[in-house]
RODO-2510 file (C-alpha; in nm, 4 decimals, decimal comma):
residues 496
     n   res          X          Y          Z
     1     x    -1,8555     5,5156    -7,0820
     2     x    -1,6832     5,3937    -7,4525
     3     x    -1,7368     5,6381    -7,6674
     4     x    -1,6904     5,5415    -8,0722
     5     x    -1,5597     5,7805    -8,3531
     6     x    -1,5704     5,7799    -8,7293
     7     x    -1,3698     5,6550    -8,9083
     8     x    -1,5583     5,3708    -8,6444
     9     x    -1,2661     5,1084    -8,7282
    10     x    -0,9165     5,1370    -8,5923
    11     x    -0,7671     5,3966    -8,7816
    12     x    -0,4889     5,1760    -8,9379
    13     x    -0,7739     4,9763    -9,1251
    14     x    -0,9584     5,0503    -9,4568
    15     x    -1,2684     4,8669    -9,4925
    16     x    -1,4021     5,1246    -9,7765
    17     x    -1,7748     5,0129   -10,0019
    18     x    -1,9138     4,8602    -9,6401
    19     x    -2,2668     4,7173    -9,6873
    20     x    -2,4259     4,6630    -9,3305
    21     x    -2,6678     4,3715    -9,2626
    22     x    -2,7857     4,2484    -8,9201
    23     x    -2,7878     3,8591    -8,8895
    24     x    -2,8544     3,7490    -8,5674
    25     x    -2,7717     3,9862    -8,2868
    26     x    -2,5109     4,1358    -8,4623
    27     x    -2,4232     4,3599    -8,7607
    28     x    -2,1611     4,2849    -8,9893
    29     x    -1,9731     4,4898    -9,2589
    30     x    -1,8760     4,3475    -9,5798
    31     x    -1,6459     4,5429    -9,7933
    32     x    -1,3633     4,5714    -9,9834
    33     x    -1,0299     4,5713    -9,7855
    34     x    -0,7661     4,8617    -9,9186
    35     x    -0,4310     4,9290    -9,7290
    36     x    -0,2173     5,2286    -9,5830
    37     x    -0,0237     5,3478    -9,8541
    38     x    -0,2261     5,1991   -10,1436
    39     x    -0,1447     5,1762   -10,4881
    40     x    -0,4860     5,0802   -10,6063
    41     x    -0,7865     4,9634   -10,5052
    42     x    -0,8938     4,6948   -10,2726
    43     x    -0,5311     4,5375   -10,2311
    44     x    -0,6222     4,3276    -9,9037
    45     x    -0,8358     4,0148    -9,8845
    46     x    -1,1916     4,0566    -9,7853
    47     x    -1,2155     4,0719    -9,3992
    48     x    -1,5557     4,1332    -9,2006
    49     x    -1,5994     4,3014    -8,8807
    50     x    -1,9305     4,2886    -8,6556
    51     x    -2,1029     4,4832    -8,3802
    52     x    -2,3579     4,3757    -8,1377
    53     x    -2,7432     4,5894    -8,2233
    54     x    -2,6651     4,6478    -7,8761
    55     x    -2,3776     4,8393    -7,9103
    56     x    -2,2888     5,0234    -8,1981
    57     x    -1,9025     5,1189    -8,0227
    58     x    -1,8268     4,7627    -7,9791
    59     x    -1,6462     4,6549    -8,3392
    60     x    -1,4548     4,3234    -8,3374
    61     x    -1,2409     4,1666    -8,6617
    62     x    -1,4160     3,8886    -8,7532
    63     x    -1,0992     3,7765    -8,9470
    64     x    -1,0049     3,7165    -9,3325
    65     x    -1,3430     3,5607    -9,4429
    66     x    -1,2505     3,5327    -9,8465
    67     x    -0,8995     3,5144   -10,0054
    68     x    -0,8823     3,6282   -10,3899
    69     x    -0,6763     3,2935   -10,5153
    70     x    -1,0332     3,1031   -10,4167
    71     x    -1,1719     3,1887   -10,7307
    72     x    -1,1115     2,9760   -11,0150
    73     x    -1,0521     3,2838   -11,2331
    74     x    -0,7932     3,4663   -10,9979
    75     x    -0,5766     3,1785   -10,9332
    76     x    -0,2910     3,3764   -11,0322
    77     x    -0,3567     3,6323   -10,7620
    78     x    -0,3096     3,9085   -11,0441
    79     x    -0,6447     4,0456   -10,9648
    80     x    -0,8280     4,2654   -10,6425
    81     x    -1,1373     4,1952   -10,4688
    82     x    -1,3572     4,4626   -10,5271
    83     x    -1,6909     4,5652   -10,3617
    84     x    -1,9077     4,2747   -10,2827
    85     x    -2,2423     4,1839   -10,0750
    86     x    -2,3844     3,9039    -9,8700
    87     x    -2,7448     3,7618    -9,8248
    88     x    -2,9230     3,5292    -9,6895
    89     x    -3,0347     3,2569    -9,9054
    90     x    -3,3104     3,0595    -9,9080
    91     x    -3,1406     2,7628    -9,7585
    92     x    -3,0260     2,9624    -9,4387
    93     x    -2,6428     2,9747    -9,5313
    94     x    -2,4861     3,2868    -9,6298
    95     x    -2,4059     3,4019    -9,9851
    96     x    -2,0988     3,6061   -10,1161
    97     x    -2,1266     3,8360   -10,4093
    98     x    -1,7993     4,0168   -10,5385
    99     x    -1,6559     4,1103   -10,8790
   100     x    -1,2412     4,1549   -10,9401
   101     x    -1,1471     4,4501   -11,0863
   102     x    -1,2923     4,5215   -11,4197
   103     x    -1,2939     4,1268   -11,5026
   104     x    -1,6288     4,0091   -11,6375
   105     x    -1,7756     3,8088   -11,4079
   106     x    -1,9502     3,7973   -11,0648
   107     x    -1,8118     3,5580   -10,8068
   108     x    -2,0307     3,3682   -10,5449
   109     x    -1,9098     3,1984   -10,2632
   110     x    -2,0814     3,0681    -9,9086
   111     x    -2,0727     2,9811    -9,5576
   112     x    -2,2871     2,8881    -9,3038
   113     x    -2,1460     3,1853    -9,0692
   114     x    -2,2124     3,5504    -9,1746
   115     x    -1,8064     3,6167    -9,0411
   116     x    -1,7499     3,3364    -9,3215
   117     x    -1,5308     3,2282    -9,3808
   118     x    -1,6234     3,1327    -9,7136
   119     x    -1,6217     2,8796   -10,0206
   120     x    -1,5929     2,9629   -10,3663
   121     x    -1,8759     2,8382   -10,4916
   122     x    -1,9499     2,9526   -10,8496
   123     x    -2,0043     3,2707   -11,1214
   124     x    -2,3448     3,3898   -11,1840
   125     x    -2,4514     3,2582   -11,5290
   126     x    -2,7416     3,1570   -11,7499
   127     x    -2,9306     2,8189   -11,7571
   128     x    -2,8450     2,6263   -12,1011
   129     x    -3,1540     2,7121   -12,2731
   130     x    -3,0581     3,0918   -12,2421
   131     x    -2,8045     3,1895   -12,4490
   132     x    -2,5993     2,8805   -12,3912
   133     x    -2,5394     2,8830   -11,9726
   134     x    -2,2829     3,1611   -12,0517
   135     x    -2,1265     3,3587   -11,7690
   136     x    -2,3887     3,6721   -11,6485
   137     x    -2,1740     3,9797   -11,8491
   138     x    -2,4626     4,2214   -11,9715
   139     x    -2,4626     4,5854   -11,8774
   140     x    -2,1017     4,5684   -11,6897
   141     x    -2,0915     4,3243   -11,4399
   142     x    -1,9225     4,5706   -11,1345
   143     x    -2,0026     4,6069   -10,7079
   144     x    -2,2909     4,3233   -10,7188
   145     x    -2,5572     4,4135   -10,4529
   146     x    -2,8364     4,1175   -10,3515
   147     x    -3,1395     4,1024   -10,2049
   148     x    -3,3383     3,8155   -10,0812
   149     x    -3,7171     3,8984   -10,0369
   150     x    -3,9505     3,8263    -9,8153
   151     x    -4,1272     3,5495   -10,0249
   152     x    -3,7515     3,4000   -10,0932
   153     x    -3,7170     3,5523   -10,4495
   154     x    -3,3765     3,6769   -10,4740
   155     x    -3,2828     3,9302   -10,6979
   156     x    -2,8898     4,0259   -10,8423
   157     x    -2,8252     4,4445   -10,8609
   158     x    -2,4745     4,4955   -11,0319
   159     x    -2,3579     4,7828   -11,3254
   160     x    -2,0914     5,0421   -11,4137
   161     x    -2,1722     5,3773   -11,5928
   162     x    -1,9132     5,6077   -11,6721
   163     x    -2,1276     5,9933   -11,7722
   164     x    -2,0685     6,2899   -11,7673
   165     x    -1,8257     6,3941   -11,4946
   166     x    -1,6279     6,1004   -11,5162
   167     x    -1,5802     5,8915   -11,7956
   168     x    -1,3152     5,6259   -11,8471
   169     x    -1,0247     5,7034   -12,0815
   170     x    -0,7972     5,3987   -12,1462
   171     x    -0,4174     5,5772   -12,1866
   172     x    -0,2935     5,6141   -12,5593
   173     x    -0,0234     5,3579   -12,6359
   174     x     0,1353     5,1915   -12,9168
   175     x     0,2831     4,8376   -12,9883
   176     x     0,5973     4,9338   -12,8521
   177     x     0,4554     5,0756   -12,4831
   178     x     0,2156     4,7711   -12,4190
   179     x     0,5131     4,5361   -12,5105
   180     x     0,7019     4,7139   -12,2472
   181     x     0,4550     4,6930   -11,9653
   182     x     0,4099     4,4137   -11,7293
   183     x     0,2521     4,0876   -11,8075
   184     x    -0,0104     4,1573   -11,5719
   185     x    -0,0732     4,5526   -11,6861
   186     x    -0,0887     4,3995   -12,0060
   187     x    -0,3625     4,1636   -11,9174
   188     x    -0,5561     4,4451   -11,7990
   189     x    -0,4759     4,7201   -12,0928
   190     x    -0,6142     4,4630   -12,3455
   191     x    -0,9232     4,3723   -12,0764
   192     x    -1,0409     4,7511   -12,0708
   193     x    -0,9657     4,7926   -12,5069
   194     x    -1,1845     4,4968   -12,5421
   195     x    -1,4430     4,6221   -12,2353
   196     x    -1,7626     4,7314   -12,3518
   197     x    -1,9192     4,9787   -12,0426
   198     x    -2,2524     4,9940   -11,8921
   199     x    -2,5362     5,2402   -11,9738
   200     x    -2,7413     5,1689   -11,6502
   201     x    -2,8135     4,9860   -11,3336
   202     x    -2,9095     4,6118   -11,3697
   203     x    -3,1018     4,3671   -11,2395
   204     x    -3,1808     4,0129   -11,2712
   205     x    -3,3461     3,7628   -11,0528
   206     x    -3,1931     3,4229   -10,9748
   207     x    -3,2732     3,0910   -10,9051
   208     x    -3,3225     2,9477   -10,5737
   209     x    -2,9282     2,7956   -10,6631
   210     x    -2,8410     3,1527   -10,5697
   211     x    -2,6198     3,1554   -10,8944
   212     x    -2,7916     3,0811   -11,2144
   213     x    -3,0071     3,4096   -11,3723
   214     x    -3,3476     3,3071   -11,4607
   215     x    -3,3780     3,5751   -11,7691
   216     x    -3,1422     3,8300   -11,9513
   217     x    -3,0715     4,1404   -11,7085
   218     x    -3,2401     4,4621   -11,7266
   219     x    -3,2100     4,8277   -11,6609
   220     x    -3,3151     4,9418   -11,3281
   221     x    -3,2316     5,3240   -11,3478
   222     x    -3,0742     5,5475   -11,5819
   223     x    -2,7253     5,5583   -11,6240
   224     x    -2,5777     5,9872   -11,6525
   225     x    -2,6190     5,9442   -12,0676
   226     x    -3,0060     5,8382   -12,0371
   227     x    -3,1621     6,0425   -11,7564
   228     x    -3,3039     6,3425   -11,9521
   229     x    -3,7027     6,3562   -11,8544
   230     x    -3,6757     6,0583   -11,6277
   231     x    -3,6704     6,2668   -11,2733
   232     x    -3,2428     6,1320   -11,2310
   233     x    -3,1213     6,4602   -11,3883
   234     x    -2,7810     6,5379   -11,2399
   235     x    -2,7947     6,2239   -11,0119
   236     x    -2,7348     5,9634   -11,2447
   237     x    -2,6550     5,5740   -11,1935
   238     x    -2,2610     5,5697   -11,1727
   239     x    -2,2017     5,2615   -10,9735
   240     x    -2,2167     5,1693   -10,6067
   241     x    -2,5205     4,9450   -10,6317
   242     x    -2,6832     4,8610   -10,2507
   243     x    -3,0518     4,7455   -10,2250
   244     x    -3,2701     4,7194    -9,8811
   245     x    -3,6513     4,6569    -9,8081
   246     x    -3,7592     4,9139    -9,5485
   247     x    -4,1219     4,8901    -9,4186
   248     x    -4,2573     4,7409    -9,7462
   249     x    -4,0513     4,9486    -9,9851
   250     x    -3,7536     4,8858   -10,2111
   251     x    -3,4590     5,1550   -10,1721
   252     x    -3,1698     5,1386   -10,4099
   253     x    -2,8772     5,3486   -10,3191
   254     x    -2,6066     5,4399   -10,5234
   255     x    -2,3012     5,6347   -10,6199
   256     x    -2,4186     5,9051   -10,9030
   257     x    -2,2078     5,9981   -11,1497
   258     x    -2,0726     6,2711   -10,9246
   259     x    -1,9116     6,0034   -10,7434
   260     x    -1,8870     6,1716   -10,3950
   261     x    -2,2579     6,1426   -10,3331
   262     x    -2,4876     5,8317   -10,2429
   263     x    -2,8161     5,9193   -10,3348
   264     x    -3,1324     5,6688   -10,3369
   265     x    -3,4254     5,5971   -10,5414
   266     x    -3,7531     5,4302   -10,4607
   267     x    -4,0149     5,1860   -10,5846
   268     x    -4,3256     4,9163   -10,4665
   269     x    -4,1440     4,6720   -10,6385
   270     x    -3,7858     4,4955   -10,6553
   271     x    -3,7240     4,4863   -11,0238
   272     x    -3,8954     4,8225   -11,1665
   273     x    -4,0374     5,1928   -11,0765
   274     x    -3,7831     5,3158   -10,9621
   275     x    -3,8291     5,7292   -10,8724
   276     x    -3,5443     5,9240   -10,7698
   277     x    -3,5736     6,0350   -10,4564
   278     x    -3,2850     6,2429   -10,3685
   279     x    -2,9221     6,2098   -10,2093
   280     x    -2,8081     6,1029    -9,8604
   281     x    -2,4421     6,1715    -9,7867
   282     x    -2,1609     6,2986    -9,9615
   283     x    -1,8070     6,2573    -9,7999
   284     x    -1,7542     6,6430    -9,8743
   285     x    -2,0963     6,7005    -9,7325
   286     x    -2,1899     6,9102   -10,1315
   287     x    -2,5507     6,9743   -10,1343
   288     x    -2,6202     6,9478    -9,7549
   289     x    -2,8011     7,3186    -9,6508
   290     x    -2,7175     7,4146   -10,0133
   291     x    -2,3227     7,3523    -9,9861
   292     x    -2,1722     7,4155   -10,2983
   293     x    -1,7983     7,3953   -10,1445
   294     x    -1,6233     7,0632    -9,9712
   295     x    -1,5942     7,0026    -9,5965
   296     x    -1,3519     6,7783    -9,7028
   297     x    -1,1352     6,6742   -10,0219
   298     x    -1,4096     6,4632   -10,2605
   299     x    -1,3241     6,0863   -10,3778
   300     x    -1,5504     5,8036   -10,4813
   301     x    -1,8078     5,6735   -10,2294
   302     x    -1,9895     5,3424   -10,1889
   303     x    -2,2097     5,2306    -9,9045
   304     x    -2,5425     5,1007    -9,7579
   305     x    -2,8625     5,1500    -9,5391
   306     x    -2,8902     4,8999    -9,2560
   307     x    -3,1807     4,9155    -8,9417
   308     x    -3,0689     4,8767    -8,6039
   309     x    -3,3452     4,8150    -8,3455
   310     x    -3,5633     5,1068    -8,4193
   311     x    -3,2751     5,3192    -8,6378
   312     x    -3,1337     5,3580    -8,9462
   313     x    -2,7903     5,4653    -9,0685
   314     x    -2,6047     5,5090    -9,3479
   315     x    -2,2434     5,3812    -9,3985
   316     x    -2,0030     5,5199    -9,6245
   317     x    -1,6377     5,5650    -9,6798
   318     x    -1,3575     5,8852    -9,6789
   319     x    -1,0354     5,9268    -9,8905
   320     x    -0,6855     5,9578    -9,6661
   321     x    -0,3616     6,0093    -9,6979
   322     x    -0,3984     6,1797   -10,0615
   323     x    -0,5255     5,9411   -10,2506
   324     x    -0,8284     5,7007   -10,3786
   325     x    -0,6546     5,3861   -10,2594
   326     x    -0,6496     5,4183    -9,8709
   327     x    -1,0463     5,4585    -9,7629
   328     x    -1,2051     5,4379    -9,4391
   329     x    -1,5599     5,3437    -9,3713
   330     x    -1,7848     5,5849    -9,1540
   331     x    -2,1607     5,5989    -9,0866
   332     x    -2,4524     5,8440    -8,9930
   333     x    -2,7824     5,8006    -8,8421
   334     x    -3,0739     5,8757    -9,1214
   335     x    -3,4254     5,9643    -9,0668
   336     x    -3,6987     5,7827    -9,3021
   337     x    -3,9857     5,9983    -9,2353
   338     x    -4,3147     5,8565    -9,2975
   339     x    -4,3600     5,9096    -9,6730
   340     x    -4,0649     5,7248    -9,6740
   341     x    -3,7999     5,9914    -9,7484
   342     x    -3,4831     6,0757    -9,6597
   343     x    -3,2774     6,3751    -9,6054
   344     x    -2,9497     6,4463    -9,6738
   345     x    -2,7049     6,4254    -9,3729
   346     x    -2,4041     6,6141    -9,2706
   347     x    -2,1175     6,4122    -9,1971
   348     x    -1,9868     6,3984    -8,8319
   349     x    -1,6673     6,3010    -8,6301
   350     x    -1,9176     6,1277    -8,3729
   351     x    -2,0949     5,9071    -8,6434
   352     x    -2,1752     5,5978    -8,4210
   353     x    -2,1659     5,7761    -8,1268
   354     x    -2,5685     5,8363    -8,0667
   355     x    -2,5151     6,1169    -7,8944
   356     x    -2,1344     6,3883    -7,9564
   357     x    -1,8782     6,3081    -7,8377
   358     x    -1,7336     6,4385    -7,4661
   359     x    -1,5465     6,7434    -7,4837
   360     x    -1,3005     6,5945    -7,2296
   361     x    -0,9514     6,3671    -7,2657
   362     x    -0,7370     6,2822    -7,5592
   363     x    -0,8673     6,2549    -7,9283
   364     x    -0,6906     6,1713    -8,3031
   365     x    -0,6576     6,4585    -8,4818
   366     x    -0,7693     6,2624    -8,7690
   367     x    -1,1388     6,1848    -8,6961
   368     x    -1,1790     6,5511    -8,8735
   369     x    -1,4847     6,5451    -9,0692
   370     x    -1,3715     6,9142    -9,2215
   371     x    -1,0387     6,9494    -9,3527
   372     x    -1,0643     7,2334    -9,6088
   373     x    -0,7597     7,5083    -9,7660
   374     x    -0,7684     7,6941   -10,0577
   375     x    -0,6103     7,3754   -10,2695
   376     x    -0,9604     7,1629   -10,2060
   377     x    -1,1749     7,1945   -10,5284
   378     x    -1,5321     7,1281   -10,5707
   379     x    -1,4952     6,8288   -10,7602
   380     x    -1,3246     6,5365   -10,8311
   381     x    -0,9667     6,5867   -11,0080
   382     x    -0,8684     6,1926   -11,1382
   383     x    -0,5804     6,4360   -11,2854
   384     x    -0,4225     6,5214   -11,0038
   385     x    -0,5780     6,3137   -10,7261
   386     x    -0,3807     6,3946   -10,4522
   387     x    -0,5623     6,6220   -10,2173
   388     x    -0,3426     6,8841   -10,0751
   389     x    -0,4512     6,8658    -9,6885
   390     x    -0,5025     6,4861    -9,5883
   391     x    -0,5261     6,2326    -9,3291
   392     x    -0,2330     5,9899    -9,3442
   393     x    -0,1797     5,7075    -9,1096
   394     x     0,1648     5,5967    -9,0564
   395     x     0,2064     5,2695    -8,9861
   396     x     0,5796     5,2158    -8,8959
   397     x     0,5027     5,3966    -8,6205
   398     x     0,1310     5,3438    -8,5577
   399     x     0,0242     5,6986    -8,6015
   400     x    -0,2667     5,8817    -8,7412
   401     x    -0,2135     6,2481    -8,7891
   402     x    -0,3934     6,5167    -9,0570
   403     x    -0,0497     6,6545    -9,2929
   404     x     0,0455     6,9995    -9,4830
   405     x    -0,1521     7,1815    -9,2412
   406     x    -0,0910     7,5520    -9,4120
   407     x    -0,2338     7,8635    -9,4128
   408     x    -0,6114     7,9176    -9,4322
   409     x    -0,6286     7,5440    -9,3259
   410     x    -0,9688     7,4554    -9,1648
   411     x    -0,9606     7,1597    -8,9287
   412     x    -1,3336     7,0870    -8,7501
   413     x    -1,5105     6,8591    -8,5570
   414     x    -1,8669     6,7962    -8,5125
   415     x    -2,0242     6,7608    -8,2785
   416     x    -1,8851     6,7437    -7,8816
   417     x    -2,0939     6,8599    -7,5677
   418     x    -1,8964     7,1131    -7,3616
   419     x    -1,8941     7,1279    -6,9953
   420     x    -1,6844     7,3817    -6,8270
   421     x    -1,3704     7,3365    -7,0670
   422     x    -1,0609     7,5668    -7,0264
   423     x    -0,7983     7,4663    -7,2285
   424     x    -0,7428     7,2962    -7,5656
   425     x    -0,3958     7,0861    -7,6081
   426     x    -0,2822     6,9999    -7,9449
   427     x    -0,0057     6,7928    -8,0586
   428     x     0,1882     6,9722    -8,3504
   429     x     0,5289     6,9143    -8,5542
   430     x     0,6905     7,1273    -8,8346
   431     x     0,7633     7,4581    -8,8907
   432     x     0,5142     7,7044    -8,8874
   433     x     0,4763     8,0701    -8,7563
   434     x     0,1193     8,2351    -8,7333
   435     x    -0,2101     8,2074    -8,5069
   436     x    -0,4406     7,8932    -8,4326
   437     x    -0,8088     8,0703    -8,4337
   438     x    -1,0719     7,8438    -8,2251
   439     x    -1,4423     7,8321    -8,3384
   440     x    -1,7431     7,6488    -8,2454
   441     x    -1,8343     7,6395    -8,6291
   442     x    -1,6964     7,7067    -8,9822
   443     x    -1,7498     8,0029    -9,0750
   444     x    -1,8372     8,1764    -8,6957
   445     x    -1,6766     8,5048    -8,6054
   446     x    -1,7332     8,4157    -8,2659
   447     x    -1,3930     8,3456    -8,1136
   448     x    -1,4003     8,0945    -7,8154
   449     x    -1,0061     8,0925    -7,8256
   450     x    -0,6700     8,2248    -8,0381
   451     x    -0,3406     8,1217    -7,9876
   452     x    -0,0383     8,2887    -8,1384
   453     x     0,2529     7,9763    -8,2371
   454     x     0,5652     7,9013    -8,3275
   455     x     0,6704     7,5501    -8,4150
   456     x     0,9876     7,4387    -8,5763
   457     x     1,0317     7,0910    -8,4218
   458     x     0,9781     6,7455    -8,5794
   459     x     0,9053     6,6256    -8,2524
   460     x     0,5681     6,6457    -8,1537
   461     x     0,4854     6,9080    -7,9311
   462     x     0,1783     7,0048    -7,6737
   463     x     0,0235     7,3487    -7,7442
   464     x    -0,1860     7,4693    -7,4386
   465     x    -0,4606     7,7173    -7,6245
   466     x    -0,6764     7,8902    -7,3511
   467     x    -1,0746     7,8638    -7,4594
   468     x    -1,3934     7,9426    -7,3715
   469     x    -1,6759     7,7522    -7,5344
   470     x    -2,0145     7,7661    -7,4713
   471     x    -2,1609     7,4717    -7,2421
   472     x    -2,3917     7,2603    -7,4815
   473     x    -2,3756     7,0852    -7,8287
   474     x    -2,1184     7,2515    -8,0477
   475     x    -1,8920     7,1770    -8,3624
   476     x    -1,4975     7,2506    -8,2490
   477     x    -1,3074     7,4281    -8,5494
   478     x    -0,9109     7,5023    -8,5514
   479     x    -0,8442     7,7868    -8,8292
   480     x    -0,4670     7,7868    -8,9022
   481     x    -0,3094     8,1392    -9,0372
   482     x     0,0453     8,1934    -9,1068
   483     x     0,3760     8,0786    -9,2770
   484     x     0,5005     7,7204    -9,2939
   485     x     0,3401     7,3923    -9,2884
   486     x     0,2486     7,1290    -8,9369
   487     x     0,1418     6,8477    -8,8898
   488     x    -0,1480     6,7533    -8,6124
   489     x    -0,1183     6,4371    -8,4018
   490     x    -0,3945     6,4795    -8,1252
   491     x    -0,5869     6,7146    -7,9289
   492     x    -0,7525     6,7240    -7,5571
   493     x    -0,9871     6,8496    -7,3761
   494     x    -0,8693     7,0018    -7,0018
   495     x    -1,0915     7,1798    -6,7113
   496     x    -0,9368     7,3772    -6,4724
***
């Protein structure tokens, strides 16, 4: 039987933000599109891939379904396509909502498919009896989330608030240094002096045109400067918007100002009350059982709730290959218990799966959900963003492999059902002398195998590590100790 992995894309593609939405008999990710190797964000065209509800391993490329040079504004191509959403509208087609870069405006464009593609078809902006029919720019217009109701009322959720643990600094330069830059750096230095940010969420409902507001936005929930008393302490609105109507209720989740987390808050109605209600991933899994240390080097995060059949998940996104700029999109099954709730999940290297992964054949190494040394920090470090033990896909040669594997590296997978396994190959290449300590969790002192090796090759090469696991549901954990740095390709399960 097909068995599906997070990262639950091909691991050469980086479809980070993804917002989930069944249409039809199939669900379909819209996100932004970054790039091995990126320089900055979202440096691809939008593409959209789908599943059948059926079957949650089966994704297919829809295609490109948006190119940035559609919109009037970024004819120039000197812009990216950042996080957008689709809905529904009223009229049955399908509705496009992005934003590029830091430029003030939110884009719209439509299709009758959900895979698109799609049309440019306007910005969001007032009628002319409201301040002129001026382009929507309140509150930061940034990652536009939309929701179409039941009754057909459609409502806009966009915003951008820097607090607290990250704020935006614009670099210090004079005359001289902006003359020198690019035309197109330029551009952007004088957007951002001139850039006033947001405080909060927003939200404003449209017309049934799908583009023009019908009133001035308003805040939804506090932004990290505004939630003293309001129940948001420590979890406030960074960015990230993503709204859903679950079994009569209205859940907005979003990126707090801690930037790794998605949390969600909760109200009876689309446009107001709004209660925290707590947080539901974080791509270093901080806060899950009380964790106060990451499972994995911390970026930004951005993702969505969608129902499937009778089950929900939550989809997020990981950093690779060192930096912010090359993210892969992943997902977890959630429980909404029946108060509406929802805990906080761990994050998982069988994801899609619906059940863990067999502990039997040939895996990538880098579908680890814990990749932890002593270099990984407990926050987010926009001053020295490369993380020190990373996933990095290669695509000269088509390979994915976890780098600067060192000492008191931590390498784990969760979760795999073991039957009767006997030996554990791994695919390694550098130079390192030490021991390769096997675990069925992250912190066990039960030993289900240690192997004592020696590598100095930049070849790849099979390491046979006798184990004995216990049959049943269990995490699989590789604890490096010794000199040197490797690199890890693969490993496989074999049964005498």
């Amino acid at each position: 039987m097909e068995q599906i992995y997070n990262p639950y894309l091909p691991l050469n593609e980086y479809i980070p933000d993804g917002e989930p939405h069944v249409f039809g008999d199939r669900v379909y990710i819209y996100g932004s599109h970054d790039k091995t190797g990126g320089k900055a964000y979202c440096e691809q065209h939008y593409q959209v891939w789908s599943a059948p509800v059926d079957n949650l391993r089966d994704w297919r490329s829809e295609g490109v379904s948006y190119l940035r040079m559609q919109d009037p504004s970024n004819a120039q191509d000197t812009m990216q396509l950042w996080a957008p959403d689709v809905t529904q509208g009223p009229d049955g087609r399908y509705y496009l909502y992005y934003c590029f870069s830091f430029y003030p405006e939110i884009g719209v464009a439509v299709s009758d498919s959900p895979a698109g593609p799609f049309e440019f078809y306007g910005h969001v902006h007032y009628p002319e009896n409201i301040l002129g029919g001026k382009t929507v720019t309140e509150g930061m217009v940034f990652d536009p989330a939309v929701l179409t109701d039941d009754d057909g009322r459609v409502y806009l959720y966009y915003g951008f608030a820097p607090a607290a643990e990250k704020e935006m600094k614009l670099p210090d330069l004079n005359v001289e240094d902006i003359s020198a830059l690019a035309p197109s750096m330029r551009q952007k230095i004088e957007q951002l002096r001139q850039m006033v940010f947001g405080e909060n969420s927003m939200v404003v409902e449209l017309e049934q045109d799908m583009v023009t507001a019908k009133y001035e936005p308003k805040a939804l929930i506090p932004g990290g400067h505004h939630t003293a008393g309001t129940g948001f302490e420590e979890h406030g609105f960074f960015e990230a918007s993503s709204i859903r109507k679950i079994r009569g209720k209205y859940y907005f989740v979003y990126s707090s100002h801690k930037s790794h987390e998605l949390c969600y808050a909760m109200s009876d109605k689309p446009d107001e009350g709004f209660v925290y209600g707590g947080t539901i991933v974080s791509n270093g899994n901080i806060g899950y059982n009380g964790r106060k240390t990451p499972s994995y080097p911390l970026g930004n995060n951005h993702g969505g709730i969608v129902q499937v059949k009778d089950d929900f998940y939550i989809f997020y996104h990981r950093q690779t290959q060192g930096t912010e700029f090359s993210r892969q999109g992943c997902a977890e099954k959630i429980i909404i218990d029946d108060e509406g709730r929802i805990a906080q999940v761990e994050t998982t290297s069988c994801g899609l799966n619906g059940e863990p992964l067999r502990a039997a054949g040939i895996y990538p190494a880098a579908i680890a959900c814990t990749l932890t040394d002593p270099t990984v920090v407990n926050h987010i470090d926009y001053n020295d963003p490369v993380m020190k033990t990373q996933v990095q896909v290669t695509e000269k040669q088509n390979q994915s492999f976890i780098t600067n594997i060192k000492d008191k590296t931590v390498v784990g997978y969760r979760y795999f059902t073991f039957i009767d396994a006997d030996l554990l190959a791994v695919e390694l290449r550098g130079q390192f002398a030490g021991t390769i300590t096997i675990t069925h969790s992250e912190n066990s002192t039960r030993t289900i195998g240690e192997y004592e090796v020696q590598v100095n090759s930049d070849e790849w090469d099979l390491q046979l590590i006798p184990i004995a696991p216990k049959n049943g549901r269990h995490g699989l954990y590789l604890h490096f100790e010794g000199t040197g740095t490797l690199d890890m390709k693969s490993f496989g399960f074999i049964s005498a």
